[in-house]
Structure formats: structure tokens, C-alpha cells
N, CA, C and O atoms as a GROMACS GRO file, in nm:
protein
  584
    1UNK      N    1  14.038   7.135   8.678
    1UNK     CA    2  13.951   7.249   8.655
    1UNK      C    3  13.996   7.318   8.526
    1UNK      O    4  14.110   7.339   8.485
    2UNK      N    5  13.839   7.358   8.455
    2UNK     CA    6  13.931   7.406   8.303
    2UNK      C    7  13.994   7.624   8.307
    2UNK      O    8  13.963   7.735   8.351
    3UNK      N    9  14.038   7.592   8.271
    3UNK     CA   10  14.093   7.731   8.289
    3UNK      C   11  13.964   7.815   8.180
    3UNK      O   12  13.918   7.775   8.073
    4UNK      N   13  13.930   7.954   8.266
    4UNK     CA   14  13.864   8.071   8.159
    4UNK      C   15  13.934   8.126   8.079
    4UNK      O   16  14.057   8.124   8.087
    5UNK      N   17  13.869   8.184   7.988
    5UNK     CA   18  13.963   8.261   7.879
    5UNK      C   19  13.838   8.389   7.852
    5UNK      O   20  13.725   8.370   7.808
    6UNK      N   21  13.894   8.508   7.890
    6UNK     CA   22  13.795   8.615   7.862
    6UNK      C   23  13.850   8.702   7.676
    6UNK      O   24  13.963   8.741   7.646
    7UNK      N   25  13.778   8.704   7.626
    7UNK     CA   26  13.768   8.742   7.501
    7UNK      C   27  13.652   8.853   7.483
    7UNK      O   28  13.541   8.840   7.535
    8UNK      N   29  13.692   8.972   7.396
    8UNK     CA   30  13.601   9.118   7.344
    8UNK      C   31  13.644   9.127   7.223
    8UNK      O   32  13.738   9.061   7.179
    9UNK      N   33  13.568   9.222   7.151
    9UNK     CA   34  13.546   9.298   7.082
    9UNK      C   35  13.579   9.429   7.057
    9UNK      O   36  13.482   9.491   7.101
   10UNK      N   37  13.663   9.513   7.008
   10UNK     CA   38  13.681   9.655   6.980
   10UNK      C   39  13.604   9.698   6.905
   10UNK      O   40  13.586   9.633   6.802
   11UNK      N   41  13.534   9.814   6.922
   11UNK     CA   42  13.491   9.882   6.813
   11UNK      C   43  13.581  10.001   6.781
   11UNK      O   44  13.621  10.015   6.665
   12UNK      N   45  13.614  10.082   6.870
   12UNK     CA   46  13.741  10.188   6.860
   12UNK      C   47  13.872  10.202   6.893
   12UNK      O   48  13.890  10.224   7.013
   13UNK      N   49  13.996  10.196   6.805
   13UNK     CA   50  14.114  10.171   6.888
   13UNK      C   51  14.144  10.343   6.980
   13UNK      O   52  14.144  10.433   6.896
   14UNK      N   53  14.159  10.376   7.067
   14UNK     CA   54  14.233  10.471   7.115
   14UNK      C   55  14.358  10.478   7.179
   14UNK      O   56  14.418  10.386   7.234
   15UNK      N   57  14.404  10.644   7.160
   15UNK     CA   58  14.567  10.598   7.212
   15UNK      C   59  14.599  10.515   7.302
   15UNK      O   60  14.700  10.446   7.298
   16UNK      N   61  14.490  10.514   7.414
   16UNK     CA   62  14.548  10.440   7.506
   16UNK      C   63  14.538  10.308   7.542
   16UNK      O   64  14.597  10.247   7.632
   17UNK      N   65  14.413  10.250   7.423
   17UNK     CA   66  14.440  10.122   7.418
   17UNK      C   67  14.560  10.048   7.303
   17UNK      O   68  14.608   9.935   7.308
   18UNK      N   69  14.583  10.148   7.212
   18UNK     CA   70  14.748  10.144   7.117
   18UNK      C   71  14.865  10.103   7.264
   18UNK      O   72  14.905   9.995   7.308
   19UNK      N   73  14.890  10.251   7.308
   19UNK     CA   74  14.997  10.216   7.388
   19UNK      C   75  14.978  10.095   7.500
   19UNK      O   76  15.080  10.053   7.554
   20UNK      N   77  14.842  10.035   7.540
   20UNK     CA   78  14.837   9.902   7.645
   20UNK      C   79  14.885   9.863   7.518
   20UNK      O   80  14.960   9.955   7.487
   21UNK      N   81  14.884   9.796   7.444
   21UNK     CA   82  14.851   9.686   7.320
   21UNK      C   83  15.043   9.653   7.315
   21UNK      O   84  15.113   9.554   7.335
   22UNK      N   85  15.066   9.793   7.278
   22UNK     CA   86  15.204   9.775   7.264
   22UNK      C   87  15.295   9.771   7.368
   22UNK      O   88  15.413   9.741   7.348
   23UNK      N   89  15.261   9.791   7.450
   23UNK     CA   90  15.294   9.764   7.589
   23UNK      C   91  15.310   9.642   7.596
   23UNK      O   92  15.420   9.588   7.587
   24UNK      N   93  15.173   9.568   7.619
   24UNK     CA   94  15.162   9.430   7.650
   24UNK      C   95  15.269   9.340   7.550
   24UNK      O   96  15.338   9.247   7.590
   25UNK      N   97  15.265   9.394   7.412
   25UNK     CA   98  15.359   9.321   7.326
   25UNK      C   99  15.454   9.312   7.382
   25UNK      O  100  15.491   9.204   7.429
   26UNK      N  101  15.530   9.434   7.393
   26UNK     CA  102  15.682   9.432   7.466
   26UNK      C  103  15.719   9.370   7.566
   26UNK      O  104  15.830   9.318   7.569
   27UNK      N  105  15.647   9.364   7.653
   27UNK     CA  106  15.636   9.253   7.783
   27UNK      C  107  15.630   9.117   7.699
   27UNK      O  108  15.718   9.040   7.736
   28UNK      N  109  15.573   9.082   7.626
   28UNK     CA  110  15.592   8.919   7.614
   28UNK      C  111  15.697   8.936   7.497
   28UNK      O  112  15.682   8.838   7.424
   29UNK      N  113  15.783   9.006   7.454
   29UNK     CA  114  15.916   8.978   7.374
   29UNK      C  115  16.044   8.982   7.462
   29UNK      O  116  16.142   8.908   7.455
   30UNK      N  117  16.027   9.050   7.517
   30UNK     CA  118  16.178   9.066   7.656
   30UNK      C  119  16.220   8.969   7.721
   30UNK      O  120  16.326   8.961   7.783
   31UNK      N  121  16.089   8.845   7.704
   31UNK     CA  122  16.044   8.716   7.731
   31UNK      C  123  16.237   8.609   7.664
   31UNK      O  124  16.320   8.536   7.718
   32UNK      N  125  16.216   8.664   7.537
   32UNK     CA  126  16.253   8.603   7.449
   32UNK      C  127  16.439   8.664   7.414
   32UNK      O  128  16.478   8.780   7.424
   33UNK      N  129  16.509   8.562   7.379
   33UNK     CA  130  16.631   8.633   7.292
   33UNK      C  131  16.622   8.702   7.223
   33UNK      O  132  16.511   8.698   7.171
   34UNK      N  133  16.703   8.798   7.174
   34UNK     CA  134  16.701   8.938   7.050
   34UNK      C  135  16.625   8.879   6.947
   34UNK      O  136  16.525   8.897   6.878
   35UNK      N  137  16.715   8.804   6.967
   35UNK     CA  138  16.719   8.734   6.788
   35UNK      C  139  16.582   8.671   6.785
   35UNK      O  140  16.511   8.691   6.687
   36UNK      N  141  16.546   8.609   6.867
   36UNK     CA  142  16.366   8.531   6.811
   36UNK      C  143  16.284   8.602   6.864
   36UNK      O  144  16.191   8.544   6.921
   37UNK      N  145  16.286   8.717   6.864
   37UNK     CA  146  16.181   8.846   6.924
   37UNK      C  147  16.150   8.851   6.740
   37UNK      O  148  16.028   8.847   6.749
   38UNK      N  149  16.170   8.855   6.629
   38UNK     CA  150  16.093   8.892   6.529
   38UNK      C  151  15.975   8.788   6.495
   38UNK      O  152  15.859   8.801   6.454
   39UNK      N  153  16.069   8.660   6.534
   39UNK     CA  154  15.971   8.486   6.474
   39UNK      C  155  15.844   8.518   6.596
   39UNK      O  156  15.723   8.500   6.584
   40UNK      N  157  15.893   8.553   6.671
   40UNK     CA  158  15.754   8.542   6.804
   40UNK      C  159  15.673   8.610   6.816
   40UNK      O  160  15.560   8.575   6.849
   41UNK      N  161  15.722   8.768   6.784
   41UNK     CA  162  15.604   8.854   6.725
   41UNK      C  163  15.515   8.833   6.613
   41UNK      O  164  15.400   8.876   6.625
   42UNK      N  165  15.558   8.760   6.477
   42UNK     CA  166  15.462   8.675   6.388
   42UNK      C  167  15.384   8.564   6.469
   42UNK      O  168  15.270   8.535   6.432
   43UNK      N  169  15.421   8.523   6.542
   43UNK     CA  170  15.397   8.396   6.613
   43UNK      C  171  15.252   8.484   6.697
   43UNK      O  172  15.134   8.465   6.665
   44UNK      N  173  15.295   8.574   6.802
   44UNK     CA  174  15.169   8.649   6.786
   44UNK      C  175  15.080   8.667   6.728
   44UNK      O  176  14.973   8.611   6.755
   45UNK      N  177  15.094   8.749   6.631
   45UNK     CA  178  15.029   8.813   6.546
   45UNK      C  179  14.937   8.705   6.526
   45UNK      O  180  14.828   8.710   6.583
   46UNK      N  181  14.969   8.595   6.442
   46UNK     CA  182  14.863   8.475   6.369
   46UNK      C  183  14.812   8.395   6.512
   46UNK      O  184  14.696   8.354   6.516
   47UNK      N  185  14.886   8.378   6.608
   47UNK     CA  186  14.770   8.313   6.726
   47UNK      C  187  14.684   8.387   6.747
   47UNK      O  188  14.564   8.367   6.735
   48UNK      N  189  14.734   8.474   6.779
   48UNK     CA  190  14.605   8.573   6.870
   48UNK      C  191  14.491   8.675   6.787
   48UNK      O  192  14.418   8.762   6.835
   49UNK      N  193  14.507   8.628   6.635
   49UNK     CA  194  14.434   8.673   6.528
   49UNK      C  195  14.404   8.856   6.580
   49UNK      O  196  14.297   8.912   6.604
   50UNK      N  197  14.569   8.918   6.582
   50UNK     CA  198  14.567   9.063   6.572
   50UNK      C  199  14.521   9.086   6.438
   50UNK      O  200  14.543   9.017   6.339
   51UNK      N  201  14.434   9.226   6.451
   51UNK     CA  202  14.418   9.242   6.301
   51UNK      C  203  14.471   9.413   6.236
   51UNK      O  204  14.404   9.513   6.211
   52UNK      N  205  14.581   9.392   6.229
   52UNK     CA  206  14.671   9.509   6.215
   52UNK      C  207  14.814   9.428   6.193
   52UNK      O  208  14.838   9.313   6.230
   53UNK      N  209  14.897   9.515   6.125
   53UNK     CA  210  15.025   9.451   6.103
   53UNK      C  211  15.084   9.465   6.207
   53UNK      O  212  15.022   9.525   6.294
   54UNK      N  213  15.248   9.407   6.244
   54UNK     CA  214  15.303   9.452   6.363
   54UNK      C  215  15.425   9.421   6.286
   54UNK      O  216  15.424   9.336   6.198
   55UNK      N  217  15.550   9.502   6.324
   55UNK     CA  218  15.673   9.497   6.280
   55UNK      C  219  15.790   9.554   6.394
   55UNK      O  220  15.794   9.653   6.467
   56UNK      N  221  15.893   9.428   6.367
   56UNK     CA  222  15.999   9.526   6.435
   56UNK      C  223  16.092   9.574   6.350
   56UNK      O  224  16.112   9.525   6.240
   57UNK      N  225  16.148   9.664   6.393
   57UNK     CA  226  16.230   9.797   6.315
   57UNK      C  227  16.345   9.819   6.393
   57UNK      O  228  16.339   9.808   6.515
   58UNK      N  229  16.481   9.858   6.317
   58UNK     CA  230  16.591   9.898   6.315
   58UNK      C  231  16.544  10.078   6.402
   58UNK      O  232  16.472  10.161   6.347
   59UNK      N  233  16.583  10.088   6.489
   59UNK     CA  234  16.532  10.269   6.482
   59UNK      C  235  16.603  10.328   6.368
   59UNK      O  236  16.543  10.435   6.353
   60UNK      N  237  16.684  10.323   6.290
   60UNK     CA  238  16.728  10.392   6.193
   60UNK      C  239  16.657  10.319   6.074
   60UNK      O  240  16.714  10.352   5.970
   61UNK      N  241  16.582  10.256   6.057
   61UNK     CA  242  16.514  10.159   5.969
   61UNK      C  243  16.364  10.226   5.952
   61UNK      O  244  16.299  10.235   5.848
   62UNK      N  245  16.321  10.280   6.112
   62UNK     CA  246  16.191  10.371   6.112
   62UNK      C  247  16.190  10.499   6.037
   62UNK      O  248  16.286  10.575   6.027
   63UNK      N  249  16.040  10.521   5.971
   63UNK     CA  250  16.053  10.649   5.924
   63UNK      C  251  16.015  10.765   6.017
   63UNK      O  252  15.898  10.801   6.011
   64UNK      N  253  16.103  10.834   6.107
   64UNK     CA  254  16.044  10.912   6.192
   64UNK      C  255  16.094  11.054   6.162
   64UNK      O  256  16.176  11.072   6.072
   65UNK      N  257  16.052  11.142   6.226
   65UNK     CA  258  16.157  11.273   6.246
   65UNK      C  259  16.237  11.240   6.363
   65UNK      O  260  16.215  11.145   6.438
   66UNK      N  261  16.362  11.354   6.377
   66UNK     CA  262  16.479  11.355   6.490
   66UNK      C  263  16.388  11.361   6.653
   66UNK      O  264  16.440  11.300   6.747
   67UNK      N  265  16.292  11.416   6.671
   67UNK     CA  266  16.175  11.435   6.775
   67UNK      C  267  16.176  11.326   6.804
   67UNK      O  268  16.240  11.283   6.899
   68UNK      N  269  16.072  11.226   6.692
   68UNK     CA  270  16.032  11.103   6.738
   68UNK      C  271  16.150  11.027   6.737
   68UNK      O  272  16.114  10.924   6.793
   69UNK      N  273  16.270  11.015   6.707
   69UNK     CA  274  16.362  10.950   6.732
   69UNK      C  275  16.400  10.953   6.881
   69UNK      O  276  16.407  10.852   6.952
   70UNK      N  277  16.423  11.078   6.921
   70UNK     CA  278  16.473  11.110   6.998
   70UNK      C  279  16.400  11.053   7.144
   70UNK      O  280  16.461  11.013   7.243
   71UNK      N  281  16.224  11.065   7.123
   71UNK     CA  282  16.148  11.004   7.174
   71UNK      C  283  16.136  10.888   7.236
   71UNK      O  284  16.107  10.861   7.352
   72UNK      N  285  16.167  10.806   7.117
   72UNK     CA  286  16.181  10.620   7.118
   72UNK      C  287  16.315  10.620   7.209
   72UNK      O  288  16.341  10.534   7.292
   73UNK      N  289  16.383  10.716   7.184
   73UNK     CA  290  16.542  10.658   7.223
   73UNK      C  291  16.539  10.668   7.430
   73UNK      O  292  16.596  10.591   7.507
   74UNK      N  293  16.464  10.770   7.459
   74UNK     CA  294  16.437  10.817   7.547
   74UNK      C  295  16.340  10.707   7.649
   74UNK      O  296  16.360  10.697   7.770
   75UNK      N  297  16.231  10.626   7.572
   75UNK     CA  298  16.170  10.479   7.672
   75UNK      C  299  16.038  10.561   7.600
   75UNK      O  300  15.951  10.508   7.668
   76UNK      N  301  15.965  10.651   7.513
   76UNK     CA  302  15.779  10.740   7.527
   76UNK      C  303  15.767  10.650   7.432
   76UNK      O  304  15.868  10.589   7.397
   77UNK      N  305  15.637  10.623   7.370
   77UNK     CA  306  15.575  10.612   7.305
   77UNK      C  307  15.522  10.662   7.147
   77UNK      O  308  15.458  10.765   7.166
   78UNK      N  309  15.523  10.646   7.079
   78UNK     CA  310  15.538  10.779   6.941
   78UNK      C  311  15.390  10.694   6.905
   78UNK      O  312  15.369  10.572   6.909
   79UNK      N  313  15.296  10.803   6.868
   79UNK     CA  314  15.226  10.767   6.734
   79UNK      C  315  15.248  10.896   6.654
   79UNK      O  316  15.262  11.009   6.700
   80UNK      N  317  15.247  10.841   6.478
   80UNK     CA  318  15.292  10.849   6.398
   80UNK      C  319  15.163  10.884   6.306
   80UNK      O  320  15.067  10.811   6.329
   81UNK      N  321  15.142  10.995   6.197
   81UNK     CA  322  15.035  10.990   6.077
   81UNK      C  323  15.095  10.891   5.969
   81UNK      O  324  15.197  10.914   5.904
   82UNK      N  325  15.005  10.760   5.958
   82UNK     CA  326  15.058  10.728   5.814
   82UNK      C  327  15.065  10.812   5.705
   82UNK      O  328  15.049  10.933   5.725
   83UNK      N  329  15.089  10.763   5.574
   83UNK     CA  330  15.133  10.842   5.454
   83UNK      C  331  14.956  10.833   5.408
   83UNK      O  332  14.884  10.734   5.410
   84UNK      N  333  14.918  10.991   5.363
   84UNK     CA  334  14.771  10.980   5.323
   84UNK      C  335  14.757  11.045   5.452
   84UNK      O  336  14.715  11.157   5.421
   85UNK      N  337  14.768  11.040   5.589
   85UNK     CA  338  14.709  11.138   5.678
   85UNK      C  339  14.590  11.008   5.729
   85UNK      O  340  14.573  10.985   5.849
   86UNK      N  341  14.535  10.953   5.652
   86UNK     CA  342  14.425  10.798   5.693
   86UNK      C  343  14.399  10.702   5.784
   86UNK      O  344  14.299  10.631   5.789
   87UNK      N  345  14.540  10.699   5.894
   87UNK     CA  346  14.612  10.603   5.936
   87UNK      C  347  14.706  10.647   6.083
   87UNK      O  348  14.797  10.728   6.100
   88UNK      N  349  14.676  10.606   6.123
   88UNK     CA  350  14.801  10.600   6.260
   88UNK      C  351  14.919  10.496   6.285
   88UNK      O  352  14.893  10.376   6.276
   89UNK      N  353  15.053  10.539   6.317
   89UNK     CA  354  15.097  10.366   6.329
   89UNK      C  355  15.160  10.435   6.496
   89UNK      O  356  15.176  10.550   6.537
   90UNK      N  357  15.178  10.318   6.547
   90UNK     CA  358  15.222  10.312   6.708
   90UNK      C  359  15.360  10.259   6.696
   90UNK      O  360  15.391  10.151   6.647
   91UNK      N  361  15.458  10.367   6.758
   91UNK     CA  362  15.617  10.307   6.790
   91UNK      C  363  15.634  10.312   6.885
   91UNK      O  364  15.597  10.418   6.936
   92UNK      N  365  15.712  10.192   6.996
   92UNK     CA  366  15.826  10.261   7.127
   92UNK      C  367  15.943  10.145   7.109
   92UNK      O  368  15.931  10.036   7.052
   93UNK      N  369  16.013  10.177   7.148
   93UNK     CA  370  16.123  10.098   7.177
   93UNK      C  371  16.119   9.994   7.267
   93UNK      O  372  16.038   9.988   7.360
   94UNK      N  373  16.251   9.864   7.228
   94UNK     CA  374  16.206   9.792   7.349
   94UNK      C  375  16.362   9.804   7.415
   94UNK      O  376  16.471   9.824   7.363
   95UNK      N  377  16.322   9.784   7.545
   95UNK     CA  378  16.455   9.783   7.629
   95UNK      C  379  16.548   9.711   7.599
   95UNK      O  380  16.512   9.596   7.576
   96UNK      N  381  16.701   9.737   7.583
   96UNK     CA  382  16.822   9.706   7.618
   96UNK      C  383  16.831   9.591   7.432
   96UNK      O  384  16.882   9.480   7.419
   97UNK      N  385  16.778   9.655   7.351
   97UNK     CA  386  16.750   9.574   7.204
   97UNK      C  387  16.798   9.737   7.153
   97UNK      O  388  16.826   9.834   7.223
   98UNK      N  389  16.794   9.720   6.987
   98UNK     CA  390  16.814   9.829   6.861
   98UNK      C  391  16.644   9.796   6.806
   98UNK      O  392  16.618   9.824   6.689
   99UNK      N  393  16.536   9.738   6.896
   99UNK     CA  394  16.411   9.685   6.838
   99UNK      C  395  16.335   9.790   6.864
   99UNK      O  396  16.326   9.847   6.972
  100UNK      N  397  16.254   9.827   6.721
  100UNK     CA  398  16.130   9.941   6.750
  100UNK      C  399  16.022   9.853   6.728
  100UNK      O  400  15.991   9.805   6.619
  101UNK      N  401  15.979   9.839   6.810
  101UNK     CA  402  15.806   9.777   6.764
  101UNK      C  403  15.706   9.883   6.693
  101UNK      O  404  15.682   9.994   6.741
  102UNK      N  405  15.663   9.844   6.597
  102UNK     CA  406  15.575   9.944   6.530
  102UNK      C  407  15.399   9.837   6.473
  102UNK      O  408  15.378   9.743   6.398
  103UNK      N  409  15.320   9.918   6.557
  103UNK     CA  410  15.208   9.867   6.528
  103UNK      C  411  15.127   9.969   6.425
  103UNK      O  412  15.114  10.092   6.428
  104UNK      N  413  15.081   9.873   6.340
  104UNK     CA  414  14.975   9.976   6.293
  104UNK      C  415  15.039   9.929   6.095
  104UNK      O  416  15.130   9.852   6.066
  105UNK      N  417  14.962   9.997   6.012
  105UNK     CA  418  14.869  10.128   5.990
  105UNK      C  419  14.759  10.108   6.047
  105UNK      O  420  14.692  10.026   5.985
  106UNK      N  421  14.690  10.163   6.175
  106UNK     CA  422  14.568  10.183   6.216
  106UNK      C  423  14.468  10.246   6.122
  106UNK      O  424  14.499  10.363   6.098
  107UNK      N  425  14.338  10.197   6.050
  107UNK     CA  426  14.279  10.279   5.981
  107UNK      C  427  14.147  10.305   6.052
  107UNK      O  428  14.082  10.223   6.117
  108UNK      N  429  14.111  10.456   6.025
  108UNK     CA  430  13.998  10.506   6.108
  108UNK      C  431  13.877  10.400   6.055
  108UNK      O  432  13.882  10.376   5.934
  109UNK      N  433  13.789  10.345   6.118
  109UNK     CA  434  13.644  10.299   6.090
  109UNK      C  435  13.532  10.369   6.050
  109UNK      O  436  13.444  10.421   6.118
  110UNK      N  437  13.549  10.364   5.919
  110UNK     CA  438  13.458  10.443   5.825
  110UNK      C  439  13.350  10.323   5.815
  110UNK      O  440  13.419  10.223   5.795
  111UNK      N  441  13.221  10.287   5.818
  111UNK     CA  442  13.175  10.176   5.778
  111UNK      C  443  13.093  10.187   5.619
  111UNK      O  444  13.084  10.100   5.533
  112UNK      N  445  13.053  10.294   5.619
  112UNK     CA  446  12.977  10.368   5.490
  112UNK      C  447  13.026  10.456   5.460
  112UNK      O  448  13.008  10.567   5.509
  113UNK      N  449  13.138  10.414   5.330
  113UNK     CA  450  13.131  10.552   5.236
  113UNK      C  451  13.066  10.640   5.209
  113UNK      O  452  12.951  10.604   5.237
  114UNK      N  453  13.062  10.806   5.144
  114UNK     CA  454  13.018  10.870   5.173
  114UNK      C  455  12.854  10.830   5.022
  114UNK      O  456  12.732  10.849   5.023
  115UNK      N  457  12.924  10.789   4.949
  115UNK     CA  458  12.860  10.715   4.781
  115UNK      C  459  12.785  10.633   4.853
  115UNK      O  460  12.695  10.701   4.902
  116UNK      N  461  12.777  10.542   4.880
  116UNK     CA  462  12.652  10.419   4.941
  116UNK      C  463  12.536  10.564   5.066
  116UNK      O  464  12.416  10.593   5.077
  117UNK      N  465  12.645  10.604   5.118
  117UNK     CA  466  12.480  10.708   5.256
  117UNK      C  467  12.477  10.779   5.140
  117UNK      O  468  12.357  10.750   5.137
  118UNK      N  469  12.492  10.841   5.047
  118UNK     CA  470  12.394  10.888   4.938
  118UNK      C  471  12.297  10.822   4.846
  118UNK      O  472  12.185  10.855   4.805
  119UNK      N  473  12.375  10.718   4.826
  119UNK     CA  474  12.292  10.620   4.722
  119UNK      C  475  12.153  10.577   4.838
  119UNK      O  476  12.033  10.588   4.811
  120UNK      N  477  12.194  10.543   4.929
  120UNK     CA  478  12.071  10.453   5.044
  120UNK      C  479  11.947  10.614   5.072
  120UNK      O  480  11.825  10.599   5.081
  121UNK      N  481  12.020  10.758   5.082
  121UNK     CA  482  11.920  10.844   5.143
  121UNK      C  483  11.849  10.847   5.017
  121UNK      O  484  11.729  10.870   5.034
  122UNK      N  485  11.885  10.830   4.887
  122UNK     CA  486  11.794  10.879   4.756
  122UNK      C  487  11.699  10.792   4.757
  122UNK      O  488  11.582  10.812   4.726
  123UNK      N  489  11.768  10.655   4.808
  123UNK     CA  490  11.655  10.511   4.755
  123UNK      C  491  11.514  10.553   4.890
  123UNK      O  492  11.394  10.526   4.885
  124UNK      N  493  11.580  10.614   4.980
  124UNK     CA  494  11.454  10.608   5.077
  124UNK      C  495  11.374  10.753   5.031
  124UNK      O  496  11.257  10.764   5.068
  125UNK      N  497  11.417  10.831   4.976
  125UNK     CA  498  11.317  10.957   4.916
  125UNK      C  499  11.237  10.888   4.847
  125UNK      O  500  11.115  10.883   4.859
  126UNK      N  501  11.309  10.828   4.765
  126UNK     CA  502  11.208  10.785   4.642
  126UNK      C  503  11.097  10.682   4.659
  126UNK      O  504  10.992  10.669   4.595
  127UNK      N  505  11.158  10.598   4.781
  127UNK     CA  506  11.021  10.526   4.845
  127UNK      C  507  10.926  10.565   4.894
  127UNK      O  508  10.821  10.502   4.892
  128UNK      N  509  10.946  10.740   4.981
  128UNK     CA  510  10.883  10.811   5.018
  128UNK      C  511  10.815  10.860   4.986
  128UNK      O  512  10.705  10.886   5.034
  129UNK      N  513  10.891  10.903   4.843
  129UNK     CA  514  10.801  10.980   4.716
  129UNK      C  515  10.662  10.941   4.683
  129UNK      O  516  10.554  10.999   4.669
  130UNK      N  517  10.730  10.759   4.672
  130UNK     CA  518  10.652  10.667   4.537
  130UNK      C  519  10.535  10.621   4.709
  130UNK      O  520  10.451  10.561   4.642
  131UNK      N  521  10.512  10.615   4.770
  131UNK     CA  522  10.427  10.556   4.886
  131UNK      C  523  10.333  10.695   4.928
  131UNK      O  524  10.225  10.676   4.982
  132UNK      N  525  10.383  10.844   4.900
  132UNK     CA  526  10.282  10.998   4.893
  132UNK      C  527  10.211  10.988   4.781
  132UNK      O  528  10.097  11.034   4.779
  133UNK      N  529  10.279  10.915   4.644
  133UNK     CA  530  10.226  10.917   4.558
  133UNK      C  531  10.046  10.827   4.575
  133UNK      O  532   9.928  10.861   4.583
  134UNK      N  533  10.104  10.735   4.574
  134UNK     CA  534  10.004  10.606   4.611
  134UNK      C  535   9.890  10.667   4.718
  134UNK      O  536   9.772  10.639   4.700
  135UNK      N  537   9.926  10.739   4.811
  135UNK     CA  538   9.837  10.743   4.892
  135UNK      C  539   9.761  10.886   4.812
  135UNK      O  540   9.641  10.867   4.794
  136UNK      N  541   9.809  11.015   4.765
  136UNK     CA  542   9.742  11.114   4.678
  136UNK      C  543   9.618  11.053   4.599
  136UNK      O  544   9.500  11.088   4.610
  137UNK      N  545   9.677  10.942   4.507
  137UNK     CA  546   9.630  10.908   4.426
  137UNK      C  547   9.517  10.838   4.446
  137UNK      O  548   9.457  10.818   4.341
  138UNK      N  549   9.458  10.787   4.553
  138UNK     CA  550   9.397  10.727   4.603
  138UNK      C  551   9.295  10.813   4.650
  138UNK      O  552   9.178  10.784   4.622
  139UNK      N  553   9.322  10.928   4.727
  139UNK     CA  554   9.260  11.054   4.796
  139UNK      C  555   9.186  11.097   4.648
  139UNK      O  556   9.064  11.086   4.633
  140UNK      N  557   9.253  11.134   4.566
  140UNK     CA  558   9.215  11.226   4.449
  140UNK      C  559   9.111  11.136   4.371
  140UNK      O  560   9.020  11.194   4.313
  141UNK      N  561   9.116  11.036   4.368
  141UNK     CA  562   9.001  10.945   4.326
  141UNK      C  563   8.893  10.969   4.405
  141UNK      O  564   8.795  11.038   4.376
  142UNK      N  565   8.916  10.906   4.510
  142UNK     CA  566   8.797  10.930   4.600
  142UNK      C  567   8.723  11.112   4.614
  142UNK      O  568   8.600  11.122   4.607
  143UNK      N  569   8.783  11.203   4.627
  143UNK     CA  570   8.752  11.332   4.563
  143UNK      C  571   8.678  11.305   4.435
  143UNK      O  572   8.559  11.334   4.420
  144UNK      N  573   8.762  11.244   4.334
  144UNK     CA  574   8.654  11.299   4.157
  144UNK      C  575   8.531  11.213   4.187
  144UNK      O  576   8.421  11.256   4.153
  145UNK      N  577   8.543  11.087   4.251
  145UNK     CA  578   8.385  11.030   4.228
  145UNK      C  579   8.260  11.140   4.334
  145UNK      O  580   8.137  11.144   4.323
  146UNK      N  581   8.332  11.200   4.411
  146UNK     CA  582   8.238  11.302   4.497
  146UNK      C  583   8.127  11.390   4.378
  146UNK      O  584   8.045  11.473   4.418
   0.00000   0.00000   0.00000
């Protein structure tokens, strides 16, 4: 019998699908020796066509404040503002390792700059324009031959 494989689509990451995500990571590295917890997380990454970076980190290697240090050190979860404010990245620690898993830069889903929804609302005035025009012009004829 062939085995299923269920597969989706994200359209929005939220915290709490960050912290499953990284969750689930950590569970399949604990799997593994210290040491080939970095090769296997790449090994991830390119099977399972994540599309976000993923890194493990030294906790003194992370850029955090003493809070979020203190955080990770503790078993929580940290998300983090990337640099730019643009971006989220996801940290926690993994058990009984010096390993921070850090997912992310998460970038918000902008799909249209703000330049293209201006450029596209002008092009539809002006179609609007040029199609009132056409139809006036048509009216106003029919008026002068009256």
C-alpha cells in the first residue's frame, strides 16, 4: 500500500505557526548527535524546500538582548525584529546542546508595492477617462445633428 503524503500552502506565517515550525525542527535534531545537528538542518532545509533561512547559533553567537538571552536559556521561545524593523527571525534553544536554532528573516508579504497600486489605479482612470470620453463624444454628435 502506497503511503499519503499531505502537502499546503501558506499564505501567512504567524507566531504560532513560527513556534510549531521550530518546534517541529527541534524534535527532528535531538534525533541526531551535536555535532551533525548543523549538516541535517541543511539537509532539511533543501529536502523539504523551506523557504526561509534556518541557522544554528552559538547563544553567545546570537544577536539578542540579556532578556532574550535569558529567555532561550530558560526552554521560551524568542521572536526577534530583524535589522530594518521588515522582518522577524524565530529563536529557542535546543535541549541539553549550546544550539540556538534561529529561523527566519521572516519578511512580511507585501505583494504590490506601493509604485505599481499607483501606477495600475492611474492606468484604470485613464481608461475610464478615455471610454467617458468616447461615449460624450458620441452623445454630443448625435445632439449637433438635432
Amino acid at each position: 500500500k502506497e503511503p499519503l503524503l499531505l502537502t499546503g500552502e501558506v499564505q501567512q506565517i504567524t507566531e504560532q505557526l513560527a513556534r510549531a515550525t521550530i518546534y517541529l525542527l527541534i524534535d527532528e535534531l535531538v534525533r541526531f548527535p551535536v555535532d551533525e545537528q548543523p549538516a541535517r538542518l541543511q539537509a532539511l532545509r533543501i529536502d523539504k524546500g523551506f523557504g526561509f533561512d534556518m541557522h544554528l547559533l552559538a547563544l553567545d553567537q546570537a544577536d539578542l538582548d540579556d532578556d532574550q538571552r535569558r529567555r532561550i536559556y530558560e526552554g521560551d521561545t524568542v521572536m526577534a525584529l530583524g535589522k530594518g524593523g521588515d522582518s522577524i527571525r524565530v529563536l529557542a534553544g535546543i535541549v541539553d546542546t549550546n544550539w540556538v536554532l534561529e529561523i527566519g528573516p521572516l519578511y512580511q508579504m507585501n505583494p504590490y508595492p506601493l509604485h505599481w497600486l499607483l501606477l495600475i489605479a492611474l492606468l484604470g482612470l485613464c481608461f475610464i477617462g478615455l471610454v467617458v470620453y468616447l461615449l460624450v463624444r458620441r452623445l454630443e454628435r448625435r445632439v449637433l445633428e438635432l
